[in-house]
N, C-alpha and C positions, 0 to 999 in steps of 0.2 A: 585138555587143559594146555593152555599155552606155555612154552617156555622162555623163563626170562634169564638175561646172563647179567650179572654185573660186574665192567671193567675196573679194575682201578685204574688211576693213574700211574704211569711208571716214571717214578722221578729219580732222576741220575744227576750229578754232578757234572757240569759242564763248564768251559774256560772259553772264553771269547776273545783274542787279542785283536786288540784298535791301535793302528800304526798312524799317526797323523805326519803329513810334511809341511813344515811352517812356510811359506810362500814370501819370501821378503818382499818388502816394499821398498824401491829404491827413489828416495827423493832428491830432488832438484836442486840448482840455485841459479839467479839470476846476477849474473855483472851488467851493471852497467857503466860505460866509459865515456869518455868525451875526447874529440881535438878542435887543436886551433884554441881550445882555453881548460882549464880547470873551474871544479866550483860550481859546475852547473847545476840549477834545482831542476830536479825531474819529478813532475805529478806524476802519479798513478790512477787506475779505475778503482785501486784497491789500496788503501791507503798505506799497509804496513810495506809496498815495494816503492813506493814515493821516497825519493834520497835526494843529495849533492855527490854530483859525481867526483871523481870514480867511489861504487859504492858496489857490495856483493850481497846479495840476500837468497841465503841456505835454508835448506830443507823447506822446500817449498810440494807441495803436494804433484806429483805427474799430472798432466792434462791443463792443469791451470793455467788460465788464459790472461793475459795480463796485457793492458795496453798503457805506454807511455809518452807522456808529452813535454818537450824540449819548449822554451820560451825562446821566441824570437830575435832577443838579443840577449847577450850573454859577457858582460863586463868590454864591453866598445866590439865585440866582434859579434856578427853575424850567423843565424841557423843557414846551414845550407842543405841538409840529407842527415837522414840515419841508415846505420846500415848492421845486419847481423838479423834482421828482423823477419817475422813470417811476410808481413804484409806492412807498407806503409802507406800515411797519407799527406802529400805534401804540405796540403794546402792549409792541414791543421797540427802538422808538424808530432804527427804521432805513429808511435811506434808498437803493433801487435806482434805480442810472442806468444808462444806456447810452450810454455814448461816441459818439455819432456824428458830432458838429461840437464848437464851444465849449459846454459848457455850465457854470451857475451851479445851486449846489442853497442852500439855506440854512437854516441851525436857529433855531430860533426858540425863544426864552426870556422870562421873566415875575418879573417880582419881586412882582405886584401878589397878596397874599393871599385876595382878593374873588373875584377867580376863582375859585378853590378852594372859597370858603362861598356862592358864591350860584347859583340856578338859573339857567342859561341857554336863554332860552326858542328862540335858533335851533339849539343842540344837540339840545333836547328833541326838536323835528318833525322834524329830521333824520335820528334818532336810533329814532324810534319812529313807522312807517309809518303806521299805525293811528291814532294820536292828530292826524297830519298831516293826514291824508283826513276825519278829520271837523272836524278846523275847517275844511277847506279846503271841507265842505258845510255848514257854519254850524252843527252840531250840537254845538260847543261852540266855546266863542269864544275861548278861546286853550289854549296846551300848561298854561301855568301855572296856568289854571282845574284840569286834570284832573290836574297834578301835586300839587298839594294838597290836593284830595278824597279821590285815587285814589292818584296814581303811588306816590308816595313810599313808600304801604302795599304796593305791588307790588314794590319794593325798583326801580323806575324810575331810571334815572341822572339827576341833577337836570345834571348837566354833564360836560365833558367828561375831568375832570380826580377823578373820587369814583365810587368804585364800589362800591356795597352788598353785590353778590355774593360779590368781594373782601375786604372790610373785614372781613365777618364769619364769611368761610374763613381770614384770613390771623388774627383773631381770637374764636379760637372762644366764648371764653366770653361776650364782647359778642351776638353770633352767639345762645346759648343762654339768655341774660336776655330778649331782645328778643324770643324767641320762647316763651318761658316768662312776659311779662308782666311782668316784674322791673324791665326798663328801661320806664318809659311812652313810648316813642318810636320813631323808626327810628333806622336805621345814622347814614343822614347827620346826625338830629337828636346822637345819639349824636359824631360827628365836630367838628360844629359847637362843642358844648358843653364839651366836654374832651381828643377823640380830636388835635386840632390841636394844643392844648400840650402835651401826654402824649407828642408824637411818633411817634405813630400813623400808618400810612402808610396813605394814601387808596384806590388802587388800583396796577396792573401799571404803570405809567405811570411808577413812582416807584423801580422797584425795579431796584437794580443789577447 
């Protein structure tokens, strides 16, 4: 005959301690500023960071990606750049940040007309590789040597703020004199002369 055993259970009293560590979460805020004017409306992708600048928006979640956009013109002065940003785009005057502690972005504005009419020769090298690398081998001694020769006949952007390309897709018929000989000049000479009080808008930079 076979033998059988039966266990019991042996049940004891037992204490289990659970130690948790609360992980904070450290959230954000967003400034945004402006120069050259006050007052500025800033859209957002996200609507509750959209303000009039200078404006601050706290506890904003880590990671959060937020892109802002600056209007073209801003009480008689001029967008020129933002700055403080992860990435910008000029053309649509928008500014990508990323939330990840405090930060400050800021628009930047201009009343000064000179900008607009005159060459800027650190745009110019910056702007066009080629012209950089050889003054930078003394093959020609500055951008504004070749932008006068040359560029400007190449429809070269003399600054940052005028675009040829532009000026005479967005107006064909200047566009079609220029090239037809009609105008003795280029775009910009063309902009300089009469496209500025005519209201002519320079490039993408401008456009709302």
């Amino acid at each position: 005959m076979d033998n059988f055993f039966i266990t019991e259970p042996v049940i004891t009293d037992c204490t289990v301690d659970f130690s948790f560590t609360e992980q904070a979460v450290h959230f954000g805020s967003l400034t945004v500023d402006s120069t050259g004017t006050t007052s500025v409306p800033i859209t957002a992708n996200l609507p509750d960071y959209s303000g009039t600048s200078s404006y601050t928006v706290a506890n904003i979640p880590p990671g959060t990606e937020i892109i802002l956009t600056a209007p073209p013109i801003a009480d008689r002065t001029f967008f020129s750049s933002w700055s403080g940003c992860d990435s910008t785009s000029h053309a649509d005057r928008a500014c990508t940040v990323s939330v990840k502690a405090d930060a400050t972005v800021t628009a930047n504005y201009f009343n000064d007309l000179r900008k607009m009419l005159y060459y800027d020769e650190s745009f110019y090298l910056a702007a066009y590789a080629d012209i950089r690398d050889a003054v930078d081998r003394g093959q020609l001694p500055s951008g504004f040597e070749h932008y006068i020769h040359s560029g400007r006949f190449e429809n070269r952007r003399p600054n940052a703020l005028f675009d040829p390309h532009f000026y005479m897709a967005r107006y064909p018929g200047i566009g079609q004199a220029i090239a037809g000989g009609m105008y003795p000049g280029t775009a910009f000479d063309h902009f300089v002369a009469s496209g500025l009080w005519e209201g002519r808008i320079p490039s993408a930079v401008f456009e709302s």
